[in-house]
Kinemage of the C-alpha trace (Angstrom):
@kinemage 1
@onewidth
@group {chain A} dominant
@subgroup {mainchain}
@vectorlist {calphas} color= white
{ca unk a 1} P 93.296 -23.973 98.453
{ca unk a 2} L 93.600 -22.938 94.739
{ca unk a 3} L 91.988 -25.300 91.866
{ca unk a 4} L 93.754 -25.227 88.704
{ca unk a 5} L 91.053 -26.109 85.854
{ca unk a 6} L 93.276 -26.688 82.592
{ca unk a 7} L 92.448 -26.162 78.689
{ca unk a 8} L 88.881 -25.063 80.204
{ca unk a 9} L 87.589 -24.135 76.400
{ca unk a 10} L 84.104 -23.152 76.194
{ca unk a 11} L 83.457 -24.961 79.698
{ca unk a 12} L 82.343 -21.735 81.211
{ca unk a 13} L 79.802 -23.904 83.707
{ca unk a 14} L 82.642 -25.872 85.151
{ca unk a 15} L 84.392 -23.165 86.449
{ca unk a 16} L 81.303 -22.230 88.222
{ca unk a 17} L 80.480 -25.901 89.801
{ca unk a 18} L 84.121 -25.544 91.251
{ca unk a 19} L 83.087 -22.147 92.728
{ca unk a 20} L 79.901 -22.852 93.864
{ca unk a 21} L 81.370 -25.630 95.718
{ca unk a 22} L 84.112 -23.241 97.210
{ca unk a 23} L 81.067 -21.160 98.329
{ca unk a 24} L 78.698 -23.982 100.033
{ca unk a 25} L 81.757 -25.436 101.897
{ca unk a 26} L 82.359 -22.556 103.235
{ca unk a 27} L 85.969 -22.823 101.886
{ca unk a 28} L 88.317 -19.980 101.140
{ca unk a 29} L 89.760 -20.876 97.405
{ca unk a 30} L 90.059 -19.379 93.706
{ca unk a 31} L 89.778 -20.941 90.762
{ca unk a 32} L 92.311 -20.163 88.239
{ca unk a 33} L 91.418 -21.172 84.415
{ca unk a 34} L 94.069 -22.033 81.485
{ca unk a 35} L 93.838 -22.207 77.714
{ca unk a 36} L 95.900 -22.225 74.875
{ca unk a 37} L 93.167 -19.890 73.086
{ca unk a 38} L 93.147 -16.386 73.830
{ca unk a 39} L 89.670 -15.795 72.954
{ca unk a 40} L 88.472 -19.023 74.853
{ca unk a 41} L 85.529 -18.260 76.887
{ca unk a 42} L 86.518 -19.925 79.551
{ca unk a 43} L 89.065 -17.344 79.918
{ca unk a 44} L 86.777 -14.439 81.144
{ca unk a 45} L 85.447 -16.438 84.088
{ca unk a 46} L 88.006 -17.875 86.604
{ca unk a 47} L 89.369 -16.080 89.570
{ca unk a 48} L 92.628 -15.575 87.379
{ca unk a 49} L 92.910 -16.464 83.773
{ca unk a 50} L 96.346 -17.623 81.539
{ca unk a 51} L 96.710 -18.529 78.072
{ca unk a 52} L 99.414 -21.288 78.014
{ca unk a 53} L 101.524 -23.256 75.263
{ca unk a 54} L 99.247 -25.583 73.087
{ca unk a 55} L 100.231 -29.529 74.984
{ca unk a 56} L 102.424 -30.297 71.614
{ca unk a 57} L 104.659 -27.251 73.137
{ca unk a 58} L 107.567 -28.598 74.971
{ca unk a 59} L 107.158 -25.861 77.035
{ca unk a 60} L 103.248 -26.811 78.053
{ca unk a 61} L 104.683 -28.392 81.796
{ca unk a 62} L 106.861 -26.032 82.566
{ca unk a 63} L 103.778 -23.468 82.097
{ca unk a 64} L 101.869 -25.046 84.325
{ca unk a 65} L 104.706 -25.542 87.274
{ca unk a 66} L 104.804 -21.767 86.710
{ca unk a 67} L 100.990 -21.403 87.441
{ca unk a 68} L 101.200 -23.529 90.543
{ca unk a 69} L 104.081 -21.881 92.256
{ca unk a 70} L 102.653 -18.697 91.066
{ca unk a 71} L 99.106 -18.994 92.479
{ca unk a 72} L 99.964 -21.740 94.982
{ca unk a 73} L 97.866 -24.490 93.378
{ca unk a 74} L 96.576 -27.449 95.227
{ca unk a 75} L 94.415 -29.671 92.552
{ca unk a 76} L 94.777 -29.925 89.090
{ca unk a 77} L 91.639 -30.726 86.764
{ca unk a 78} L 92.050 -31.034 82.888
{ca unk a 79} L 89.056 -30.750 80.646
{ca unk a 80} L 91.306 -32.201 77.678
{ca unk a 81} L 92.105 -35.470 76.075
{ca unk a 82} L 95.887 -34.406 74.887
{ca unk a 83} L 97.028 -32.753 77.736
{ca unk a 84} L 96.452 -35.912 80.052
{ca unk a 85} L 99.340 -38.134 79.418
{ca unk a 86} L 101.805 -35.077 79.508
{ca unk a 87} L 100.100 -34.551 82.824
{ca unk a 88} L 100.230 -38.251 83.996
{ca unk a 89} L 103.807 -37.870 82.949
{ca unk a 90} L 104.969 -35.381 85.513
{ca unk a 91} L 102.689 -36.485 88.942
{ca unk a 92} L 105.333 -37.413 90.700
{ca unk a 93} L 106.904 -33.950 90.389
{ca unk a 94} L 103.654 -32.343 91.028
{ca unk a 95} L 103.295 -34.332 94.102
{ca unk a 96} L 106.609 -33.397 95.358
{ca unk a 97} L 105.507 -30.027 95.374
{ca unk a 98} L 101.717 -30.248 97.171
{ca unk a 99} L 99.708 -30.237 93.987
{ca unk a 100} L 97.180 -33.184 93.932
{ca unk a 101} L 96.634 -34.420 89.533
{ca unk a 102} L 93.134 -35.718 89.209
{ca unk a 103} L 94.090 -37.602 86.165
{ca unk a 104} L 95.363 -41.636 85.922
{ca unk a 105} L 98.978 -42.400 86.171
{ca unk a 106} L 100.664 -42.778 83.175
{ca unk a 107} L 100.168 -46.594 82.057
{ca unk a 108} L 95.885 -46.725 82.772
{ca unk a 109} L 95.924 -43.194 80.493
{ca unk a 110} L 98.188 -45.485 77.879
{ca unk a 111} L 95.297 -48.480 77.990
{ca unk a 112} L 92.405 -45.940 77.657
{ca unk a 113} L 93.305 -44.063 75.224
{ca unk a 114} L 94.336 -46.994 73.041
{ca unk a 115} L 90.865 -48.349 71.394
{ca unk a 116} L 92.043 -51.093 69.422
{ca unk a 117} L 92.506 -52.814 72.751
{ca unk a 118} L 89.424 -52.666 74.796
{ca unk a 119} L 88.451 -56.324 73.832
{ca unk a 120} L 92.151 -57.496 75.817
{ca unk a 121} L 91.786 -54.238 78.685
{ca unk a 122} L 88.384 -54.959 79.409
{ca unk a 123} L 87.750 -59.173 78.974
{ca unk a 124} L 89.776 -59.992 82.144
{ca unk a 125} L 86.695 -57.854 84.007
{ca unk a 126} L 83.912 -59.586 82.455
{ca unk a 127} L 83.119 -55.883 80.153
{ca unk a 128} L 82.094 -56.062 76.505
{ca unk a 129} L 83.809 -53.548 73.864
{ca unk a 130} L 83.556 -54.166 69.762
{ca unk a 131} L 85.615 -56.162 67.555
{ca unk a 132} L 88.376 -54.366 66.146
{ca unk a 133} L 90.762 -54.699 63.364
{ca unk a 134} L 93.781 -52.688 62.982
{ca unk a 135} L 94.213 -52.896 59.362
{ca unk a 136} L 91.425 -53.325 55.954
{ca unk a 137} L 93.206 -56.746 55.013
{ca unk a 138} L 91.979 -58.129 58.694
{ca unk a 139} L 88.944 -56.710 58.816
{ca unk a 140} L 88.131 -58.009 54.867
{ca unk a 141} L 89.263 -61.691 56.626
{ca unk a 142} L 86.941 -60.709 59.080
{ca unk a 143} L 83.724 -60.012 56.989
{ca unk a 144} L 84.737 -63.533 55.348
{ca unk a 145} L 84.875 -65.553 58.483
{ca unk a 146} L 81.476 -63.745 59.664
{ca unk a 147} L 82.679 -62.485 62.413
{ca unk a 148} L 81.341 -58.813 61.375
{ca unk a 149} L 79.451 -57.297 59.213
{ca unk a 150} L 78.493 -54.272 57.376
{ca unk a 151} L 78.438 -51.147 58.053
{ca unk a 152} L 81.766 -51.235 60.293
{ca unk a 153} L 83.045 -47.638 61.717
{ca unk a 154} L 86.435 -46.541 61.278
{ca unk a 155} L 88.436 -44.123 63.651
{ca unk a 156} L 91.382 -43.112 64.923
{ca unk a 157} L 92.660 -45.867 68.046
{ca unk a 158} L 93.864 -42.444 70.343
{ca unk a 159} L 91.108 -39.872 68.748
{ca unk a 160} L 89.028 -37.252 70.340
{ca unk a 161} L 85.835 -35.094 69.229
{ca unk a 162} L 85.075 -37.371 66.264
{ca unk a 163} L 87.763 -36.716 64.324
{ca unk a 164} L 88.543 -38.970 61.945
{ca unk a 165} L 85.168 -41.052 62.422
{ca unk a 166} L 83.564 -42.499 58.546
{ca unk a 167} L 81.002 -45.379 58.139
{ca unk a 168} L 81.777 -48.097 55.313
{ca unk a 169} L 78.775 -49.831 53.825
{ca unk a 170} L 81.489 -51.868 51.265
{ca unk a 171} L 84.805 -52.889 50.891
{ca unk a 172} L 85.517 -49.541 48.363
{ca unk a 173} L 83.809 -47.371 51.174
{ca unk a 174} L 86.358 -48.928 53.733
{ca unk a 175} L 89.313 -48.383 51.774
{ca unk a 176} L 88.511 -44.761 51.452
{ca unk a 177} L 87.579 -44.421 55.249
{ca unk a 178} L 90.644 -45.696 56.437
{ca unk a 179} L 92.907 -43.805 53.969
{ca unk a 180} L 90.548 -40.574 55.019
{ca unk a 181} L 91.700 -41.738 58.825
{ca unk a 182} L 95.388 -41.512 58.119
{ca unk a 183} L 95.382 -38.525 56.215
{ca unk a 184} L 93.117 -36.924 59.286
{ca unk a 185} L 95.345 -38.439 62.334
{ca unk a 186} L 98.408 -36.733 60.098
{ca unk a 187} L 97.047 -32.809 59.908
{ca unk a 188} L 95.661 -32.783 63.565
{ca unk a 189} L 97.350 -33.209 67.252
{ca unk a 190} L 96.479 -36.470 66.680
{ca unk a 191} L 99.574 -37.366 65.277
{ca unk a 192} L 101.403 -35.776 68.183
{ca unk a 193} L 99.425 -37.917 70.599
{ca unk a 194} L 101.171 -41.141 70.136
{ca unk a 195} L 104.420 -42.717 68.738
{ca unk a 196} L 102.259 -44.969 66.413
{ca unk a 197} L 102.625 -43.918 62.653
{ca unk a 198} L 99.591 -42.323 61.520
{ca unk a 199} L 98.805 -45.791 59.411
{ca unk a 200} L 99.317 -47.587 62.613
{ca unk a 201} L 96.776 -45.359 64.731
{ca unk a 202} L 93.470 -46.277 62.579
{ca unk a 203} L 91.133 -48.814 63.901
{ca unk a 204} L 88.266 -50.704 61.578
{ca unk a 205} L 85.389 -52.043 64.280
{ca unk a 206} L 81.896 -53.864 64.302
{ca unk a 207} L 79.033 -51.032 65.045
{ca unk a 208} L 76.868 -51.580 67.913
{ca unk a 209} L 73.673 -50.375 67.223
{ca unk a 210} L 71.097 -49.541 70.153
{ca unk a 211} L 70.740 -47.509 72.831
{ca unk a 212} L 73.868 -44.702 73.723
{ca unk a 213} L 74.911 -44.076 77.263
{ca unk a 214} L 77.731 -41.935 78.831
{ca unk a 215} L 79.114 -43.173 82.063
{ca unk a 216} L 81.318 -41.213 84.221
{ca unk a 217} L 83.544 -43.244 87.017
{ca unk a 218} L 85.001 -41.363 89.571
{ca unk a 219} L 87.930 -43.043 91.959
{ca unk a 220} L 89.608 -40.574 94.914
{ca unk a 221} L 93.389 -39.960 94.795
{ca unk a 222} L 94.290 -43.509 95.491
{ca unk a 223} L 92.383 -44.802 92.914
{ca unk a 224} L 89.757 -46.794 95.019
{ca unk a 225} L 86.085 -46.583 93.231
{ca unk a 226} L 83.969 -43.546 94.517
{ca unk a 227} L 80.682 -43.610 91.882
{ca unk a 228} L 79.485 -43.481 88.855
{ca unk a 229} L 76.404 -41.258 86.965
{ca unk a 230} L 74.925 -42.416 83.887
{ca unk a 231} L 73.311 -40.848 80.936
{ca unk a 232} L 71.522 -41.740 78.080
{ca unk a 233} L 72.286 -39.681 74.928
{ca unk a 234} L 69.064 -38.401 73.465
{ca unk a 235} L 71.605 -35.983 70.928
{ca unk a 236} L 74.450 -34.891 70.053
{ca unk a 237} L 76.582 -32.465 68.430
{ca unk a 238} L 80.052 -31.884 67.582
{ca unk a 239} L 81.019 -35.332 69.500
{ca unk a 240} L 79.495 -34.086 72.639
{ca unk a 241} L 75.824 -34.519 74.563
{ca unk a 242} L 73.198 -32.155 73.625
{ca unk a 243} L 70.494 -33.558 75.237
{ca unk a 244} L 69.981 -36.523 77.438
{ca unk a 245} L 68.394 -38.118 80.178
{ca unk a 246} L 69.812 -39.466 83.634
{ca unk a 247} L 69.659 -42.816 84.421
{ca unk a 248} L 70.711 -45.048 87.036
{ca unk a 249} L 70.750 -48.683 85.199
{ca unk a 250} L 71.872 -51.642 87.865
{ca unk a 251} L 73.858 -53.380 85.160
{ca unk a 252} L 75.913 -50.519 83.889
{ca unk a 253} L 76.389 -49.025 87.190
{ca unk a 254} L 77.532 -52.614 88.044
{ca unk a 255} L 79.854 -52.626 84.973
{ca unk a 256} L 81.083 -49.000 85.508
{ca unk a 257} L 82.301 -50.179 88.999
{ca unk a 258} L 83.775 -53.341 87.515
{ca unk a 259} L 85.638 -50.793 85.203
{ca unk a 260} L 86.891 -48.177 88.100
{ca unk a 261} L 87.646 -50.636 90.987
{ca unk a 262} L 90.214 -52.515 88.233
{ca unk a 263} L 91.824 -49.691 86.458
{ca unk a 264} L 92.419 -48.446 89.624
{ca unk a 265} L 92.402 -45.095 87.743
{ca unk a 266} L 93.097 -41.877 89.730
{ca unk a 267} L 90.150 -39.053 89.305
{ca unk a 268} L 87.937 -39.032 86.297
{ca unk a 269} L 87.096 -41.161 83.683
{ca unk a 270} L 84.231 -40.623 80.378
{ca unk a 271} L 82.927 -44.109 78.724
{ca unk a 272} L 80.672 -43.897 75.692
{ca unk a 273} L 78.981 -47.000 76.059
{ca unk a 274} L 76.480 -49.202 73.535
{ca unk a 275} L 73.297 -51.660 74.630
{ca unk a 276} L 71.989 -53.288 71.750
{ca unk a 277} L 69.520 -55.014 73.331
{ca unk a 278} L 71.403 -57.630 75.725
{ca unk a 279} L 74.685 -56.456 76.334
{ca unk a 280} L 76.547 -53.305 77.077
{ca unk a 281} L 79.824 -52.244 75.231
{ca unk a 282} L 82.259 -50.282 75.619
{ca unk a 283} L 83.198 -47.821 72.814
{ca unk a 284} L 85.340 -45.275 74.006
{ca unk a 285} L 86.829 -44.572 77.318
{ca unk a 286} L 88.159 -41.000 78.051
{ca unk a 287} L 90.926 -40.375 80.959
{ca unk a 288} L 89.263 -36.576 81.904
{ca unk a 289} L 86.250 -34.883 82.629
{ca unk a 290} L 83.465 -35.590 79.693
{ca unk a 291} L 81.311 -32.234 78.952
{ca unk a 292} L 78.168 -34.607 79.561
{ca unk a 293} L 79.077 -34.225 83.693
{ca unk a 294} L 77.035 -30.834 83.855
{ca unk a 295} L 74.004 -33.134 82.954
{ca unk a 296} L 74.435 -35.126 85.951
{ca unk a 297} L 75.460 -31.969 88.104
{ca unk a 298} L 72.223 -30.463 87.627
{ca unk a 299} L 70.299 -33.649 88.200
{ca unk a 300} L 72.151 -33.582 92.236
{ca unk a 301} L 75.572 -34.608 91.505
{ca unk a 302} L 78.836 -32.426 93.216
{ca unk a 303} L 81.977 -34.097 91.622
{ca unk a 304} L 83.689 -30.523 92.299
{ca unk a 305} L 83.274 -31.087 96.300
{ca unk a 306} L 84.189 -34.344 96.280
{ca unk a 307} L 87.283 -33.687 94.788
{ca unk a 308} L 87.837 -30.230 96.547
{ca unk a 309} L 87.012 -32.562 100.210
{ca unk a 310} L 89.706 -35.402 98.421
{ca unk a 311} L 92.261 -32.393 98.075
{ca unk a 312} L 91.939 -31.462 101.784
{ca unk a 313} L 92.042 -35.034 103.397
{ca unk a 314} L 88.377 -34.268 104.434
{ca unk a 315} L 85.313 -36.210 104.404
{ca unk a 316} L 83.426 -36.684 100.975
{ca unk a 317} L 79.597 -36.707 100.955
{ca unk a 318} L 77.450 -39.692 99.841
{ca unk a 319} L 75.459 -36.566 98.545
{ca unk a 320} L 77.128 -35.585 96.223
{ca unk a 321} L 78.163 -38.561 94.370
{ca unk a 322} L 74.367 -39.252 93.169
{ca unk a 323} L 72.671 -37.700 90.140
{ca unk a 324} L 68.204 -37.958 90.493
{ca unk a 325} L 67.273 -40.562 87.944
{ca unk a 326} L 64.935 -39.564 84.667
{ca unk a 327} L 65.394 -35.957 84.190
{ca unk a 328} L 65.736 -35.082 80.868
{ca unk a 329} L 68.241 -32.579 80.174
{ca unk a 330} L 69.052 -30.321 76.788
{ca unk a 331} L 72.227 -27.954 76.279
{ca unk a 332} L 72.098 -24.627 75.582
{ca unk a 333} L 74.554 -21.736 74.310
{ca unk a 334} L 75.781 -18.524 75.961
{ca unk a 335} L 77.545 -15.532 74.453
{ca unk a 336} L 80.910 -14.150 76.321
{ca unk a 337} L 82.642 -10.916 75.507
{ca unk a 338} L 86.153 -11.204 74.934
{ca unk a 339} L 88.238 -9.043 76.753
{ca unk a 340} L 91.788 -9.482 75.668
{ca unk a 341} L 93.363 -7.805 78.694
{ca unk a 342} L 91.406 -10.361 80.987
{ca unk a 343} L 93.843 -13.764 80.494
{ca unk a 344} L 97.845 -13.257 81.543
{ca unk a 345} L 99.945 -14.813 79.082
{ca unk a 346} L 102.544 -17.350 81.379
{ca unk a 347} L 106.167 -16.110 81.673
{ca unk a 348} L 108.376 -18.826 82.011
């Protein structure tokens, strides 16, 4: 079997989970890596390397049919926010044609990605997630009726990496934030990631202040809840961990299963999730693979194996769904050469 890791980036150490687990199962399969970039590392480390059409390209699916037939692809695995719906979009056709999409179908990556609803997604599960306004004249109402209060954090409702993300500490500071959101949503992919005018895709919410936790929920191909592995963020940079430590909390691995066995979600799913001291909320939910999953992987955790044995129709290990609990973990940064004749660009 052939894995198919998509818009792989700088996730150089993903590639190499996916072989590594090739290796221990004693399993006969490549790893083939995609990215729009040329020069992204990832690039220089799968089995076979192509730079495809950015996900805004209405070429982007027909790329990666091309990859499949071409290097007879079993599993796909995206690594990226925007390419997921255009992905959930086309399962059924990827289906028909062997290839098993570890991503949601198309209306759970619609409710996910859609933050000014987590209060109405989440409620009818007994999960917590922030206030949220969608527009400064209902959030001012709010701050009058008390139900919020300064600072309040305002964001993008589809966004990704932090863009878009200001604090206001006053009504003036919120004005500009939110006019700073539109103008950000309009001169990024952000804009191309929903039908919502860029006015329409800005949220205003209540900050929870406390403790930081990412939660990963993985369900198998028929979206039945598998596990979860927790982390809380010690740092961060650029909108991802950079240090952290694993932890295996009863009541957020309670709430991350309340989360997976009702979405029903197929593969992966990221949650940023807030304590502030007695409850746990729901900030951000992500319909892919979140960067912090190496953390857990080298605290004991095999996601890759699972979802290599899920591919195959074989048995998946209680093994490797667990992470150790309380080891502290810290990124670090490698440097790649580029070779430019390495990637294939994808004839279609």
């Amino acid at each position: 079997m052939n894995i198919l890791i998509t818009s792989s980036a700088r996730r150089i150490d993903f590639i190499g989970f996916f072989k590594d687990a090739f290796e221990s199962l004693g399993i006969k399969g490549k790893v083939i890596v995609a990215d729009p970039e040329y020069n992204a590392p990832s690039l220089q480390a799968g089995d076979k390397n192509y730079i495809i059409p950015h996900q805004t390209d209405p070429t982007y699916l027909d790329a990666i049919f091309n990859i499949c037939e071409k290097e007879s692809i079993t599993s796909i695995v995206p690594l990226n926010d925007w390419e997921v719906p255009k992905l959930a979009s086309a399962k059924s056709k990827f289906n028909e044609k062997g290839v098993k999409v570890f991503v949601p179908n198309e209306s759970v990556v619609e409710k996910v990605r859609d933050k000014g609803k987590y209060r109405e997604l989440l409620a009818p599960f007994e999960v917590k997630a922030p206030i949220s306004y969608m527009n400064v004249e209902d959030a001012e109402k709010g701050l009058e009726r008390g139900e919020v209060n300064y600072p309040l954090i305002i964001k993008p409702r589809n966004g990704s990496a932090s863009m878009g993300v200001e604090f206001a500490h006053n009504i003036d500071e919120l004005k500009h934030a939110y006019d700073f959101a539109v103008r950000e949503i309009m001169e990024t992919p952000l804009d191309d990631a929903t039908s919502k005018e860029a006015h329409e895709n800005v949220i205003i919410q209540e900050v929870i202040e406390g403790d930081k936790f990412s939660v990963d929920i993985f369900n198998d191909l028929d979206g039945k809840y598998v596990t979860s592995l927790v982390r809380k963020q010690l740092e961060m940079r650029g909108g991802d961990i950079d240090r952290c430590i694993t932890e295996n909390p009863d009541e957020l691995m309670a709430i991350a299963e309340k989360i997976g066995t009702n979405l029903k979600h197929v593969g992966y799913i990221n949650a940023d999730v807030y304590y502030d001291g007695e409850n746990y909320y729901v900030i951000d939910i992500n319909p892919r693979f979140g960067g912090g999953y190496a953390f857990s992987h080298r605290a004991g955790a095999n996601i890759p194996a699972a979802i290599i044995a899920f591919t195959m129709g074989e048995e998946v290990k209680e093994e490797w769904l667990t992470q150790q609990e309380g080891i502290e973990l810290a990124r670090h940064d490698t440097v790649v050469a580029i070779n430019k004749e390495k990637p294939d660009v994808v004839n279609l």
